[in-house]
ZAVEX-35738 format. One record per residue (C-alpha): residue in three letters; chain; x, y, z. Coordinates in Angstrom, 1 decimal. Example, Ala and Ser with C-alpha at 12.3 -4.5 7.8 and 13.67 -1.06 7.14 Angstrom:
+------+-------+--------+--------+--------+
: resn : chain :     xx :     yy :     zz :
+------+-------+--------+--------+--------+
:  ALA :     A :   12.3 :   -4.5 :    7.8 :
:  SER :     A :   13.7 :   -1.1 :    7.1 :
+------+-------+--------+--------+--------+
***
This chain:
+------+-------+--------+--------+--------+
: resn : chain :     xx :     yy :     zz :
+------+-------+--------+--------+--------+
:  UNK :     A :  148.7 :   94.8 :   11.7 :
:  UNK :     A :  145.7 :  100.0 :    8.5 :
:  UNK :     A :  144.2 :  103.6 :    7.0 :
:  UNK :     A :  140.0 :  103.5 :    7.3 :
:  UNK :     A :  139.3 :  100.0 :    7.2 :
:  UNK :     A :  136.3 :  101.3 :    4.6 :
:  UNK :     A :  135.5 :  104.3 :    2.5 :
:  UNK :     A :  132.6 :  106.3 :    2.0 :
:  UNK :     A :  130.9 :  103.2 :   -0.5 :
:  UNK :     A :  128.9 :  100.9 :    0.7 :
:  UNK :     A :  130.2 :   98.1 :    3.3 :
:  UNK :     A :  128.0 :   96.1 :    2.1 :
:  UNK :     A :  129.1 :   96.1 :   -2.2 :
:  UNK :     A :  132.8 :   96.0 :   -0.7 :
:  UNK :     A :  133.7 :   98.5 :   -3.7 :
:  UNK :     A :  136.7 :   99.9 :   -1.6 :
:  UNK :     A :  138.0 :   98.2 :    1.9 :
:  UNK :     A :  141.4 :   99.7 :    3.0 :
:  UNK :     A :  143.7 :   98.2 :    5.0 :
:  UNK :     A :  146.3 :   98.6 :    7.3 :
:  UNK :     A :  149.8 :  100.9 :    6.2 :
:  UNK :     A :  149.5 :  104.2 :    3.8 :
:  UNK :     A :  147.3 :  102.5 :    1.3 :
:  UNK :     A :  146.5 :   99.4 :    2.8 :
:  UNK :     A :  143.0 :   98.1 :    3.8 :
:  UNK :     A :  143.9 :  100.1 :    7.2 :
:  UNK :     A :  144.0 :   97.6 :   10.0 :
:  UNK :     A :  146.4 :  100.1 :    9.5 :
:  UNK :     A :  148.8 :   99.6 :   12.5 :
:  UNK :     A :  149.7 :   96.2 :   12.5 :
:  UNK :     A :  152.9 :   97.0 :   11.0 :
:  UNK :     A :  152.0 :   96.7 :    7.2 :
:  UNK :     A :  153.0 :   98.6 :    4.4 :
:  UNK :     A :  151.0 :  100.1 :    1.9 :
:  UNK :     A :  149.3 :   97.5 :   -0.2 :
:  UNK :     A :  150.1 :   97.2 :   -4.6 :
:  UNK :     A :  147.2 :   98.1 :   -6.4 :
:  UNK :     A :  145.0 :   94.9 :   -8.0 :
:  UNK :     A :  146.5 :   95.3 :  -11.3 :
:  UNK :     A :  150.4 :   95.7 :  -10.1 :
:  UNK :     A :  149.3 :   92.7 :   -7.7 :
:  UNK :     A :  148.7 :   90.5 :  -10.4 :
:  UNK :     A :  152.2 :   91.2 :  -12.3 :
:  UNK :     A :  154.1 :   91.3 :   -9.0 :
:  UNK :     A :  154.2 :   87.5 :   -7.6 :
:  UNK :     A :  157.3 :   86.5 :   -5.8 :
:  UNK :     A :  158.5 :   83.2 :   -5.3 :
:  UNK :     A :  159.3 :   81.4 :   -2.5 :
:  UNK :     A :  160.8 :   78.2 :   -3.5 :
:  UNK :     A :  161.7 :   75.5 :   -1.3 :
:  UNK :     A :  164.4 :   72.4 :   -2.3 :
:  UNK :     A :  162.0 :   69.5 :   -3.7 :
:  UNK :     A :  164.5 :   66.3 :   -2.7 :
:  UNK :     A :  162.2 :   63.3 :   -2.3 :
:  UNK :     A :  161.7 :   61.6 :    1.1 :
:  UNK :     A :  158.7 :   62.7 :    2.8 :
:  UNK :     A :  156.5 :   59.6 :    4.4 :
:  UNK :     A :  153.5 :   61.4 :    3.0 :
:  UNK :     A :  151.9 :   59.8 :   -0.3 :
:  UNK :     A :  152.2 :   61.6 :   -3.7 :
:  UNK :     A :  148.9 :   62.7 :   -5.1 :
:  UNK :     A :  147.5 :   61.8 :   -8.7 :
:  UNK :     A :  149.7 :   62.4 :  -11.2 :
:  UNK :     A :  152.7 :   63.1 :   -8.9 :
:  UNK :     A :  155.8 :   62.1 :  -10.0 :
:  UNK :     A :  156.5 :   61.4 :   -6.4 :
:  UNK :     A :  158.3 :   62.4 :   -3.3 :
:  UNK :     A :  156.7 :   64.8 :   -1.2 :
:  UNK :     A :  152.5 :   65.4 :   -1.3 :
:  UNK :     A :  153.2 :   68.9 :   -3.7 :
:  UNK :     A :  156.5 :   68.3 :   -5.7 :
:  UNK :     A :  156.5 :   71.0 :   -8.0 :
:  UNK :     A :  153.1 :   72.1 :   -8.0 :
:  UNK :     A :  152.6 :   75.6 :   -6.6 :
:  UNK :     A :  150.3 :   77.4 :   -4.2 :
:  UNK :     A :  149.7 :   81.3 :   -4.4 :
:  UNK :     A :  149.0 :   82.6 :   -1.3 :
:  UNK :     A :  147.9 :   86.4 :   -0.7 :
:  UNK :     A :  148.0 :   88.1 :    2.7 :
:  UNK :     A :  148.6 :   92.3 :    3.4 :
:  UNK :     A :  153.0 :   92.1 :    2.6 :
:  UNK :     A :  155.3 :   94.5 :    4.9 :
:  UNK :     A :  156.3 :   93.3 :    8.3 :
:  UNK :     A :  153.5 :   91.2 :    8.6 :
:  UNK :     A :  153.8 :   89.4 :    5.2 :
:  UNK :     A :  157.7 :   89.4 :    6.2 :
:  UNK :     A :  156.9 :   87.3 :    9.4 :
:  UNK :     A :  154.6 :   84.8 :    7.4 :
:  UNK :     A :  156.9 :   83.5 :    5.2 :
:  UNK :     A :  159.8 :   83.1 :    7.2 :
:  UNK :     A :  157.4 :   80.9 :    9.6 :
:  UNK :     A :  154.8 :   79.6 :    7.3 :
:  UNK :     A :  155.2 :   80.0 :    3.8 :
:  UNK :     A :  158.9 :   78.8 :    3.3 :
:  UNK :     A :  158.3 :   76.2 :    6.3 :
:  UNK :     A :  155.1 :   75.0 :    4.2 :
:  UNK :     A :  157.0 :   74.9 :    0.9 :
:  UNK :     A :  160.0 :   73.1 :    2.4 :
:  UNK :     A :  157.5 :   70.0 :    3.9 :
:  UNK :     A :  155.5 :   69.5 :    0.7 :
:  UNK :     A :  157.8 :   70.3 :   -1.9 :
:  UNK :     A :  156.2 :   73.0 :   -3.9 :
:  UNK :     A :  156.5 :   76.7 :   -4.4 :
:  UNK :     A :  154.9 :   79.6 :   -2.9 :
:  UNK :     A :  153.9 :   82.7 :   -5.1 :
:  UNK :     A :  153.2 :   85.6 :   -3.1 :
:  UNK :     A :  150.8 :   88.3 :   -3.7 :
:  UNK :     A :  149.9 :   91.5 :   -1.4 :
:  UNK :     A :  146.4 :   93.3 :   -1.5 :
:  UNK :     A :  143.5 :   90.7 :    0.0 :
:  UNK :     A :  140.7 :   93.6 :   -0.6 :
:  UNK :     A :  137.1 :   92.1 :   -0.8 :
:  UNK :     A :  136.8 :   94.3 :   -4.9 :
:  UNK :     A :  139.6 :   91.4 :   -5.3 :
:  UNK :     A :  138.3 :   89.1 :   -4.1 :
:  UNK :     A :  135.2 :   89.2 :   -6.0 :
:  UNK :     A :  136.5 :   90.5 :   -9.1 :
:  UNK :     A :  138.6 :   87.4 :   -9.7 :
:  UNK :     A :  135.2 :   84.9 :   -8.5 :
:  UNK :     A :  133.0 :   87.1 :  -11.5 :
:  UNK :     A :  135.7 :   86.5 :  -14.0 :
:  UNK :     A :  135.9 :   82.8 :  -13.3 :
:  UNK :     A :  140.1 :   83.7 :  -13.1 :
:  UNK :     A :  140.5 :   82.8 :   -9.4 :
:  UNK :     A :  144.4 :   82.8 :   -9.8 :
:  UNK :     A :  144.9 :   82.8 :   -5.6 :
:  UNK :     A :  144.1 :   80.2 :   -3.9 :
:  UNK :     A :  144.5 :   81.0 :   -0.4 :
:  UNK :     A :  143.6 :   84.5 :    1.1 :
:  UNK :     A :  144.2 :   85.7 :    4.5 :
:  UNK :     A :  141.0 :   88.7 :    5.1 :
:  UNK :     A :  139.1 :   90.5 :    7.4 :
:  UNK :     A :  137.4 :   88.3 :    9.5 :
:  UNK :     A :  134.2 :   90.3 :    9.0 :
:  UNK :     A :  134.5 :   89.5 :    5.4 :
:  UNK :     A :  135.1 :   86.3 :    5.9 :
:  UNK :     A :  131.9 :   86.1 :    6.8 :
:  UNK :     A :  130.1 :   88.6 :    4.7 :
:  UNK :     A :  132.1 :   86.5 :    1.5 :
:  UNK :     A :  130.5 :   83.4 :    2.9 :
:  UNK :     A :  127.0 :   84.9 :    1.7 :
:  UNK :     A :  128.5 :   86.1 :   -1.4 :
:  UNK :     A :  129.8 :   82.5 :   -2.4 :
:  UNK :     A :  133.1 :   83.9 :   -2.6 :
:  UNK :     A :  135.1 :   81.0 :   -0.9 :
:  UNK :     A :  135.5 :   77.3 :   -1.2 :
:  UNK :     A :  134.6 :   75.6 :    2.1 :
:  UNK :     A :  137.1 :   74.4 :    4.3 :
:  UNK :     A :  137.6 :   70.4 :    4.8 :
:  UNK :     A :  137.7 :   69.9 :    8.3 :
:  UNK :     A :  138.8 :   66.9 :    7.9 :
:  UNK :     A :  142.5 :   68.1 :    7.4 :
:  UNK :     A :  141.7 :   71.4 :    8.9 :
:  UNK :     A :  141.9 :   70.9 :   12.4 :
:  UNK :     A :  139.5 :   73.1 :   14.9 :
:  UNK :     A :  141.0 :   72.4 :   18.2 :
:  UNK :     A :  142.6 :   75.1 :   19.8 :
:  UNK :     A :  141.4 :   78.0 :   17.6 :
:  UNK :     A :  139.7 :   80.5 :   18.6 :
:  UNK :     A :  135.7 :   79.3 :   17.9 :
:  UNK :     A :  134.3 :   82.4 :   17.3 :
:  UNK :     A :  136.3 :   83.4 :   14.0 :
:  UNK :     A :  135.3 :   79.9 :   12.1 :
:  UNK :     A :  132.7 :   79.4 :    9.9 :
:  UNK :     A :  132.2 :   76.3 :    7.3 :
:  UNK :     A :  134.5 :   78.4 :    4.9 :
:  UNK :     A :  137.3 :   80.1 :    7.1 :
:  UNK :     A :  139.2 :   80.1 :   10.0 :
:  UNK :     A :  141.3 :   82.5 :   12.1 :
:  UNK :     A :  144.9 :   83.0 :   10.9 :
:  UNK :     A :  145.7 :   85.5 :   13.6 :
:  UNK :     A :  144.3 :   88.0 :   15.7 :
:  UNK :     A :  145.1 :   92.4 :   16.2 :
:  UNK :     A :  144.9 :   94.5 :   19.4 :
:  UNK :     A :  144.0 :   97.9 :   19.5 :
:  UNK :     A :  144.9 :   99.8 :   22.6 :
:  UNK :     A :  146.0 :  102.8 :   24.8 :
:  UNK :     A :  148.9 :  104.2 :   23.2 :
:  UNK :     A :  151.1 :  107.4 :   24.2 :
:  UNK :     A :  154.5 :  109.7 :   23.6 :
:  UNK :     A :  156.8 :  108.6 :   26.0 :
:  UNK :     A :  158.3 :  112.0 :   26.2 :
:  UNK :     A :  155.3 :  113.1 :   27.5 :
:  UNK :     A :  153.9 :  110.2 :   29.7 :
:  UNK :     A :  155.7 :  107.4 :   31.5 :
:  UNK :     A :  155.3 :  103.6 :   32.1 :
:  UNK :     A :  153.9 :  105.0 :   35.2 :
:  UNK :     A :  151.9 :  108.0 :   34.4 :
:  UNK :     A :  150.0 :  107.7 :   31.7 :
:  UNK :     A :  146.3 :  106.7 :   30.8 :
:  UNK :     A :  145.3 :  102.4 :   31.5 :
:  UNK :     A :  141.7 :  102.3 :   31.0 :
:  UNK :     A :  139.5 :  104.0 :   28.2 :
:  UNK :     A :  138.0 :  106.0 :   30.7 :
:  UNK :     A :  141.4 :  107.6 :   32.0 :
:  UNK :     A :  142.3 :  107.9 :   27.9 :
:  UNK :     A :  139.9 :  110.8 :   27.6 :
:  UNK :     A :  140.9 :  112.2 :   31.4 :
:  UNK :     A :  142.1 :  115.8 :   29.6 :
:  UNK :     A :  142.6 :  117.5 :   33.5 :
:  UNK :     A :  145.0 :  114.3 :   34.0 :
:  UNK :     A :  146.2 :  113.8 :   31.2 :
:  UNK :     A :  146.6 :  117.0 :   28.5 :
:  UNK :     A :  147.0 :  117.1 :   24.9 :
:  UNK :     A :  145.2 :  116.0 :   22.0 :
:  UNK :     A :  143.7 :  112.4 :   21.2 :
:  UNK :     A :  143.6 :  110.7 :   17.9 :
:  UNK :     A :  141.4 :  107.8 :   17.1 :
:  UNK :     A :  140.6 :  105.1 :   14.3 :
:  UNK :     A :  138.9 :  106.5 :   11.4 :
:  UNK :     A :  136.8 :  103.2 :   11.4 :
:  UNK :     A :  134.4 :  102.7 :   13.8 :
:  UNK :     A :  134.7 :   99.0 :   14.2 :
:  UNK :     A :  136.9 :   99.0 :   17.3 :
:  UNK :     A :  136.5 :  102.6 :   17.9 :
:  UNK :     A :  133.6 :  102.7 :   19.3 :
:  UNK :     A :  133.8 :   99.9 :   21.6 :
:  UNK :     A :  137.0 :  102.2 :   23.1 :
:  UNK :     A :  134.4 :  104.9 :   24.0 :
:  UNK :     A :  131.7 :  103.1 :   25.4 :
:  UNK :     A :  134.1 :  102.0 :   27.6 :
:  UNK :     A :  135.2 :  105.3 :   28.4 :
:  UNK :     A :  131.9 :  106.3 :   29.0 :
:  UNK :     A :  131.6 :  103.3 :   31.7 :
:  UNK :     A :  130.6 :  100.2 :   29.7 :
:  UNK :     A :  131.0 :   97.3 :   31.2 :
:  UNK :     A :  133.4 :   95.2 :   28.7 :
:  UNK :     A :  131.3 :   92.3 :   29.1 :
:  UNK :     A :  128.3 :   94.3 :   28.7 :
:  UNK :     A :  129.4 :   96.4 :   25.1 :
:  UNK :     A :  127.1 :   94.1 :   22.1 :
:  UNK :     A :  124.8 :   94.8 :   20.8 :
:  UNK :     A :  126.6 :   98.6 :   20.9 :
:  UNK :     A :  124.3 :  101.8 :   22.2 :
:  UNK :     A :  125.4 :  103.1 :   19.0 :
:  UNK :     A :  123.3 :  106.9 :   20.5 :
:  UNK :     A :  125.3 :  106.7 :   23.5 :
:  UNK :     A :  128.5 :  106.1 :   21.7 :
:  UNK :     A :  127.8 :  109.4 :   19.5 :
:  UNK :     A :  126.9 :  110.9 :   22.5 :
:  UNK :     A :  129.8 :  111.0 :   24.2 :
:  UNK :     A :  132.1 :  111.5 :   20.9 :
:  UNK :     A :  129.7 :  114.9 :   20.9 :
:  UNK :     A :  131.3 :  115.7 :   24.3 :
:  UNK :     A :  134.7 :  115.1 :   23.6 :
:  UNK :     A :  134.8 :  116.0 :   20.0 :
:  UNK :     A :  137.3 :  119.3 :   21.1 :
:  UNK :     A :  140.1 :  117.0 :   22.4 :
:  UNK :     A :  140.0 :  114.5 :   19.8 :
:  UNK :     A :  142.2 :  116.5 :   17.5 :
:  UNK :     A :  142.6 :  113.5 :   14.6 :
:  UNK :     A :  141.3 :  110.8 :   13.2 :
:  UNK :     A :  143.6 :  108.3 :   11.5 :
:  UNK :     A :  143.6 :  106.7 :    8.4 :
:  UNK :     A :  146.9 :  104.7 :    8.3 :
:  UNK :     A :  149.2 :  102.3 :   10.5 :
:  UNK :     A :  151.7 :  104.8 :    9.6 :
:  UNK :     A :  149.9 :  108.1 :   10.0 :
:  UNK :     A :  148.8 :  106.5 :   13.2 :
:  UNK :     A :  152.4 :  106.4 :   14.8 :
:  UNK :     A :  153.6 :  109.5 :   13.7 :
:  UNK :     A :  151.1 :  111.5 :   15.4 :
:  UNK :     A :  151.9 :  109.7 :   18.5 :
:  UNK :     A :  155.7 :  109.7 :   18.5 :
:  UNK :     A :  155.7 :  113.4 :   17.3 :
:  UNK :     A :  153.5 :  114.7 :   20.0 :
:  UNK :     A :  151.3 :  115.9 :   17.9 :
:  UNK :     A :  148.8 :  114.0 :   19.4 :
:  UNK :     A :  150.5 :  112.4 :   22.4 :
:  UNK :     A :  147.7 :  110.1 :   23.3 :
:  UNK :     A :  146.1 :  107.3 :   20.4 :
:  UNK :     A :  144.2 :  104.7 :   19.9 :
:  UNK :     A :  146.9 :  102.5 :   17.6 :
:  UNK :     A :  147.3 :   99.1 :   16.5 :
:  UNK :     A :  149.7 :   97.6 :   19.0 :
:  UNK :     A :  151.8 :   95.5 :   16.2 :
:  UNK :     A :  152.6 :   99.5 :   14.8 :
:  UNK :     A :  153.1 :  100.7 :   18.3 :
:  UNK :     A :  155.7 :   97.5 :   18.7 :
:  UNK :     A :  157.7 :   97.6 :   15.5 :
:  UNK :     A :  158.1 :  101.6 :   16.0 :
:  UNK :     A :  159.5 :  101.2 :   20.0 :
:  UNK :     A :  161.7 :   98.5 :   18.6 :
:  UNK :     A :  163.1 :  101.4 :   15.9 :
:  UNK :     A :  164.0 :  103.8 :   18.7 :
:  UNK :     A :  160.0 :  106.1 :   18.3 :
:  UNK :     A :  159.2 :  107.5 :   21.6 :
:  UNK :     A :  155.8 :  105.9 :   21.9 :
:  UNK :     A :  154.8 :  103.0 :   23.9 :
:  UNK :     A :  151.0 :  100.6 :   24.5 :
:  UNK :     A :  148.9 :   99.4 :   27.5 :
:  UNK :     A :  147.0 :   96.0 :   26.3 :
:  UNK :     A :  144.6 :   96.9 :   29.1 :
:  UNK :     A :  140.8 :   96.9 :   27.3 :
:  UNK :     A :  142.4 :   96.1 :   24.0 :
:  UNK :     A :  140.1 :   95.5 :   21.1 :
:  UNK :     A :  140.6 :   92.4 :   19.9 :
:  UNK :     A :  140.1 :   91.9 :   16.1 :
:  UNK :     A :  141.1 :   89.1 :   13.8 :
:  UNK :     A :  142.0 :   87.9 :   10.4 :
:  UNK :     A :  140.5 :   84.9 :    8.6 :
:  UNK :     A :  142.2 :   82.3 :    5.8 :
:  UNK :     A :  139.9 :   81.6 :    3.5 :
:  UNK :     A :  140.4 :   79.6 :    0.2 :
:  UNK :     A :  138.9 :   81.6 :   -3.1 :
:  UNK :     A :  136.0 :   80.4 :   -4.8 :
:  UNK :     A :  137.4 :   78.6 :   -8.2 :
:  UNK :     A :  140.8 :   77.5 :   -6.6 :
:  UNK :     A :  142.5 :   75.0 :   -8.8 :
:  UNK :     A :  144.5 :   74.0 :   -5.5 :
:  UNK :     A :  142.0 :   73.2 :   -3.2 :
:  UNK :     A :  143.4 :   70.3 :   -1.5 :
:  UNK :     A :  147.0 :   71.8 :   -1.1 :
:  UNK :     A :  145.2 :   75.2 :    0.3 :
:  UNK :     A :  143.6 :   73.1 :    2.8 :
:  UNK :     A :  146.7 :   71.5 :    3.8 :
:  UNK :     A :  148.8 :   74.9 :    3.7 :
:  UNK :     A :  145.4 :   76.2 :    6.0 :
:  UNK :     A :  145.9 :   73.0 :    8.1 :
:  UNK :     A :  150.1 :   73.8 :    8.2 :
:  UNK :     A :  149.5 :   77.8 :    8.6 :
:  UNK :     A :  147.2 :   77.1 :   11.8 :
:  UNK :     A :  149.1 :   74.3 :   13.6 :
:  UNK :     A :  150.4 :   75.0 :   17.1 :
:  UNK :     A :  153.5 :   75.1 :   16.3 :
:  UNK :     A :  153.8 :   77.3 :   13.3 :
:  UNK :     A :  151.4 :   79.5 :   15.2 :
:  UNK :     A :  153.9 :   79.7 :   17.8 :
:  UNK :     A :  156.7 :   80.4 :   15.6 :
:  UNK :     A :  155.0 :   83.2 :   13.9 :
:  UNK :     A :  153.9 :   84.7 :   17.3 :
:  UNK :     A :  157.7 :   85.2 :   18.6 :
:  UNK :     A :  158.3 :   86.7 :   15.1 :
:  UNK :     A :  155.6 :   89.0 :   15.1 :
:  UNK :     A :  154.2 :   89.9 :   18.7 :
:  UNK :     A :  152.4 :   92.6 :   17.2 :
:  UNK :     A :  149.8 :   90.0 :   16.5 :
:  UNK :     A :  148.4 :   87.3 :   19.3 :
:  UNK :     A :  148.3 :   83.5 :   18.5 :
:  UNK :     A :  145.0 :   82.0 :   16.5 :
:  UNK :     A :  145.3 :   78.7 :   18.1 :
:  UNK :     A :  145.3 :   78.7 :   22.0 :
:  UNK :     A :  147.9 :   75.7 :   21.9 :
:  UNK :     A :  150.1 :   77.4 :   20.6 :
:  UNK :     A :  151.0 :   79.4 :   24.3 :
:  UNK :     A :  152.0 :   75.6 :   25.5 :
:  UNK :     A :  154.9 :   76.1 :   23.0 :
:  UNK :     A :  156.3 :   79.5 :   23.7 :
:  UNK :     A :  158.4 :   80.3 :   27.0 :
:  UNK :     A :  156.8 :   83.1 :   29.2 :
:  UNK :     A :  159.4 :   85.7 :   28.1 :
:  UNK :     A :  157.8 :   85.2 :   24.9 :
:  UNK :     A :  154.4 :   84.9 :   25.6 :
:  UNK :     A :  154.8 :   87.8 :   27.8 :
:  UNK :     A :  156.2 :   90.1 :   24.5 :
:  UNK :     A :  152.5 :   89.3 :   22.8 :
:  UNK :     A :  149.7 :   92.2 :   22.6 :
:  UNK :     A :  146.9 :   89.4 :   23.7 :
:  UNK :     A :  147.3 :   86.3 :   25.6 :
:  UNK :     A :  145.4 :   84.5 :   28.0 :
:  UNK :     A :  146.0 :   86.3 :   30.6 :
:  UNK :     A :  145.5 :   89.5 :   29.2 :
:  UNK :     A :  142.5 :   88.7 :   27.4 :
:  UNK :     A :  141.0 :   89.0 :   30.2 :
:  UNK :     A :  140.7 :   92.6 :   30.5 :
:  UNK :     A :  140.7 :   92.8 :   27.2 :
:  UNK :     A :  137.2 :   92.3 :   24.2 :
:  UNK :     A :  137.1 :   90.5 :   21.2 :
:  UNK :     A :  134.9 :   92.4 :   18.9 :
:  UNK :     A :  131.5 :   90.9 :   17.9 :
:  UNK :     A :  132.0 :   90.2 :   14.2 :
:  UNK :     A :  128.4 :   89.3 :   13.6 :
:  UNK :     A :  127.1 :   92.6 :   14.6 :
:  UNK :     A :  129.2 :   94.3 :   12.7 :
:  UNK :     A :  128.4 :   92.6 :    9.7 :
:  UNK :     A :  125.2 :   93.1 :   10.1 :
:  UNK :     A :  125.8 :   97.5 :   11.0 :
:  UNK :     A :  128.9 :   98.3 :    9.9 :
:  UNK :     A :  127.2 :  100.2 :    6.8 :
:  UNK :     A :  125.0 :  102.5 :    9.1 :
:  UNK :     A :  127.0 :  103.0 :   11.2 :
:  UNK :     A :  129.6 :  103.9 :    9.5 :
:  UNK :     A :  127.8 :  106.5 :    7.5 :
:  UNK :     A :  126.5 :  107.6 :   10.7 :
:  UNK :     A :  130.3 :  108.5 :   11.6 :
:  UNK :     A :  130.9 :  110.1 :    8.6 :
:  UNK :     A :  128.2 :  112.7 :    9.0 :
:  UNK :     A :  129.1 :  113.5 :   12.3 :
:  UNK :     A :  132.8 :  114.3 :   11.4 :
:  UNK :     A :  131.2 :  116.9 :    9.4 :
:  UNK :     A :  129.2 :  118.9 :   12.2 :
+------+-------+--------+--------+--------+
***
């Protein structure tokens, strides 16, 4: 897909971590909706059950009564629901259930208090998870997360710097140049960072991302960063210039949905918005419309919860979820979001590519963000942001 991706607690002790959509962890404008609470989470699975006729060449594991690998066993699988969630199991989690012959209980709400909560109750009732790649790896330290096999799991093609021993990428966001198309056209309006907060060009009010992971990799570039040149991040110079231009940026965002309607409204006719929000509003008739040029490129990690009782089918759904193929087919069904595995462009036409927020070609002016650094500042830095935003 997001309001703040994190509240005013710690980073670090993970008490709160929203998400995209109203409520949601806030990678707010990928097109999710606002997320169930943990409690309603936990009483709300749905099913998605696949026919379990016999048939498949794969072997039945112990106990199996036969047919295909899973017959009748079941897999619960939770990932950020809405459009998003939509997408996933018409491409993966049906297609998964189908092949092996099990079920697929859905749950919404992949927060890192979760998370955790279910590992320090020993009552790890998910098995597969699909986070925030930067706590992927922050969980990794926690011992929050089975490894992966990767001998099932297969690493070619994805994108190597969103794995570790105990995830891997299960898809990845843009956040770009957005803008009311009643006020600006496909050829007048802002394509760099640096043209975004061009006021004597363009007039009107900005908003940005609440959360300064992505947000300030936007105005360093404004401020003539080379894109190649942003980590580690001159965190000063970022403030800096968010000093100068603190009078035009009239909002700061806390949801996918917020995010959009500021835009499309004209209240603030130039944003800084998740591209899969930006997409799925166009496509509903919003006047608002994106530029992938300098995108932020963030991702989201699967990862399999520490205690699983499924851990060989949760590799294999990992293994199924991150195939080409099935990568592929959830790409056309989302474009909001760009492919995890590389192969997968082979399979798509160039109409299709072409429809995506990132690809190879356009990753090229665009930045995946530094997950390890952020990690390792997210908690000072976001603090940092907060006290400014009170000046």
């Amino acid at each position: 897909m997001r309001g703040p991706r994190r509240t005013a607690s710690s980073f670090i002790s993970d008490i709160s971590d929203m998400r995209e959509g109203d409520n949601m962890k806030q990678k707010t404008c990928r097109g999710r909706v606002s997320r169930l609470t943990a409690g309603l989470a936990a009483a709300s699975l749905i099913f998605s059950t696949a026919a379990c006729s016999s048939g498949s060449g794969a072997s039945a594991p112990s106990g199996s009564a036969g047919g295909k690998k899973w017959q009748g066993k079941a897999l619960t699988v939770c990932s950020w629901g809405g459009a998003i969630q939509a997408a996933q199991k018409k491409t993966i989690f049906d297609k998964f259930a189908e092949k092996y012959g099990c079920t697929v209980a859905e749950d919404t709400d992949p927060s890192p208090a979760k998370v955790k909560a279910a590992v320090q109750a020993n009552n790890m009732e998910v098995d597969v998870w699909d986070v925030d790649t930067d706590f992927a790896f922050r969980g990794e330290k926690q011992n929050l997360f089975e490894k992966i096999d990767f001998s099932v799991v297969k690493k070619d093609g994805l994108i190597s710097n969103f794995i570790t021993d105990y995830s891997v990428p299960s898809e990845c966001s843009a956040i770009c140049i957005s803008w009311n198309t009643d006020k600006f056209s496909e050829q007048n309006h802002p394509k760099t960072w640096k043209e975004f907060f061009d006021t004597a060009k363009y007039p009107g009010s900005r908003t940005l991302y609440s959360n300064p992971m992505s947000m300030l990799e936007a105005v360093l570039m404004a401020d003539g960063v080379d894109k190649g040149k942003l980590y580690p991040l001159d965190v000063d110079r970022a403030f800096a210039f968010l000093t100068k231009h603190k009078k035009d940026v009239q909002t700061f965002w806390d949801s996918g949905s917020q995010s959009v309607q500021l835009v499309s409204s004209g209240d603030n006719p130039l944003g800084e918005l998740w591209a899969g929000r930006v997409i799925k509003a166009k496509e509903e008739g919003q006047p608002v419309d994106y530029d992938p040029n300098q995108a932020i490129i963030t991702a989201d990690s699967w990862v399999i919860g520490k205690g699983s009782k499924n851990v060989e089918m949760a590799n294999d759904f990992i293994a199924f979820a991150t195939s080409a193929q099935i990568v592929a087919d959830y790409a056309v069904e989302y474009p909001g979001n760009a492919p995890c595995n590389n192969n997968a462009y082979k399979l798509m036409t160039s109409e299709q590519v072409g429809k995506l927020a990132s690809s190879p070609e356009k990753i090229k002016n665009q930045v995946y963000y530094d997950v390890k650094w952020w990690v390792e500042n997210y908690d000072s830095v976001y603090q940092r942001f907060q006290d400014w935003k009170m000046k």
